[in-house]
C-alpha positions as CSV (number, residue, x, y, z in Angstrom):
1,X,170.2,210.1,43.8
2,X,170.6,206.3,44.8
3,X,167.6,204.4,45.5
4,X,166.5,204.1,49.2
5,X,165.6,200.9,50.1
6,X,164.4,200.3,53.7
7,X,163.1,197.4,55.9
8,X,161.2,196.6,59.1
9,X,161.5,194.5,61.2
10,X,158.4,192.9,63.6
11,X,158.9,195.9,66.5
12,X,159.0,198.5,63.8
13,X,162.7,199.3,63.6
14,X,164.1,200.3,60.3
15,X,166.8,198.9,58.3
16,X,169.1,200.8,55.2
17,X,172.4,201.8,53.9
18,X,173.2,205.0,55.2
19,X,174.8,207.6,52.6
20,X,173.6,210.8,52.0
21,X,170.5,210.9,50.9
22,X,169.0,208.5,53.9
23,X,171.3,211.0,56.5
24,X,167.7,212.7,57.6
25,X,165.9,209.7,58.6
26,X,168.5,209.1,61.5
27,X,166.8,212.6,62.7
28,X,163.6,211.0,62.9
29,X,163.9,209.1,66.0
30,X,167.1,206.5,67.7
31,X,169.2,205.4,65.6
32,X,171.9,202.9,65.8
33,X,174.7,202.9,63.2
34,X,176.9,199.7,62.3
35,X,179.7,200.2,59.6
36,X,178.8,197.8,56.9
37,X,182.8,198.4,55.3
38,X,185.6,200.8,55.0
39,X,186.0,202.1,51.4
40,X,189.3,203.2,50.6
41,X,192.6,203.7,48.3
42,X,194.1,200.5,47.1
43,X,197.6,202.3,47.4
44,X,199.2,201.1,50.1
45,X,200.4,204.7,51.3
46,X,197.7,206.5,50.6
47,X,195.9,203.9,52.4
48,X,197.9,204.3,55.1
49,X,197.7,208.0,55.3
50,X,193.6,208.0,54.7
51,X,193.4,205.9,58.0
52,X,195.5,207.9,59.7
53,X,193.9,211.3,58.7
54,X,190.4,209.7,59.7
55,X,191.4,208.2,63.0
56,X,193.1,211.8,63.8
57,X,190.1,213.7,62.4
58,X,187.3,211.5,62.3
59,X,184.3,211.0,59.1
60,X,183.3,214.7,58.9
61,X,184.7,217.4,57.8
62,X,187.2,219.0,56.1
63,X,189.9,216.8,56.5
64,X,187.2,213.8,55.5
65,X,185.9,215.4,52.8
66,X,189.0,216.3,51.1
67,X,190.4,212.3,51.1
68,X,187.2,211.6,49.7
69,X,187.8,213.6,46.6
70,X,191.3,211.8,46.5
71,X,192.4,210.0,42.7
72,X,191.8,206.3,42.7
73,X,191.7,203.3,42.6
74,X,189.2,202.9,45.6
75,X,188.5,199.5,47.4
76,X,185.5,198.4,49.5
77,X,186.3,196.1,52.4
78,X,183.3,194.8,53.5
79,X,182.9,194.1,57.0
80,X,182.1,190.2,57.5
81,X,182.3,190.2,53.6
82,X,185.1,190.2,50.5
83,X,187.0,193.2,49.4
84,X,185.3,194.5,46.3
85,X,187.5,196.2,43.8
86,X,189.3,198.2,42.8
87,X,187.2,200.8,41.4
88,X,188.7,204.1,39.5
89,X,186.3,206.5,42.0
90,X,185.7,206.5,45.0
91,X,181.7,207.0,43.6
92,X,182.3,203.3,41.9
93,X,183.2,201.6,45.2
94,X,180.8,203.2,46.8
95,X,178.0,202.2,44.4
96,X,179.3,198.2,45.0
97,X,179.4,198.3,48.4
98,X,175.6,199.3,48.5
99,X,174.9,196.7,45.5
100,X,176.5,194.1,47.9
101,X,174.9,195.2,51.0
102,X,171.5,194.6,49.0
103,X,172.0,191.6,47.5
104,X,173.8,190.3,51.1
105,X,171.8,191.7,54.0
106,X,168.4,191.8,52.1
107,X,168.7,195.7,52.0
């Protein structure tokens, strides 16, 4: 488990990196969701085809979770930021992208 770090703003609206374990707060009242990057395979093809499969399939589900468990290397391209990488696991990119978001965004 990652730590959860979450901020408020003046009107009481909260602020954190979505991932798994902060999935259950979004329950909890309105949520609005902007995508912070887009980790994925530095291999041209397989980047390709990852992209493809989620545009055709969307972020949830069988399809999604079976490119997650794809080999490496994995890249984060953050939006309105670098590309961070490569990583050998997708877990490794993942953990960046969240270190940047912190250090970036004040998360």
């Amino acid at each position: 488990m990652n730590e959860i770090v979450i901020s408020f703003d003046e009107s009481g609206a909260a602020t954190f990196v979505l991932d798994s374990d902060t999935t259950p707060l979004t329950a909890l009242g309105k949520s609005t969701i902007e995508r912070a990057s887009h980790v994925c395979p530095v291999n041209r093809f397989k980047r390709l085809a990852f992209l493809a499969l989620r545009l055709a399939f969307g972020d949830t589900g069988a399809v999604a979770d079976w490119t997650r468990r794809w080999s490496g290397p994995w890249q984060a391209e953050m939006v309105e930021g670098p590309r961070l990488g490569p990583y050998a696991t997708r877990a490794e990119a993942l953990d960046a992208e969240r270190d940047w978001i912190r250090a970036n965004r004040g998360l």
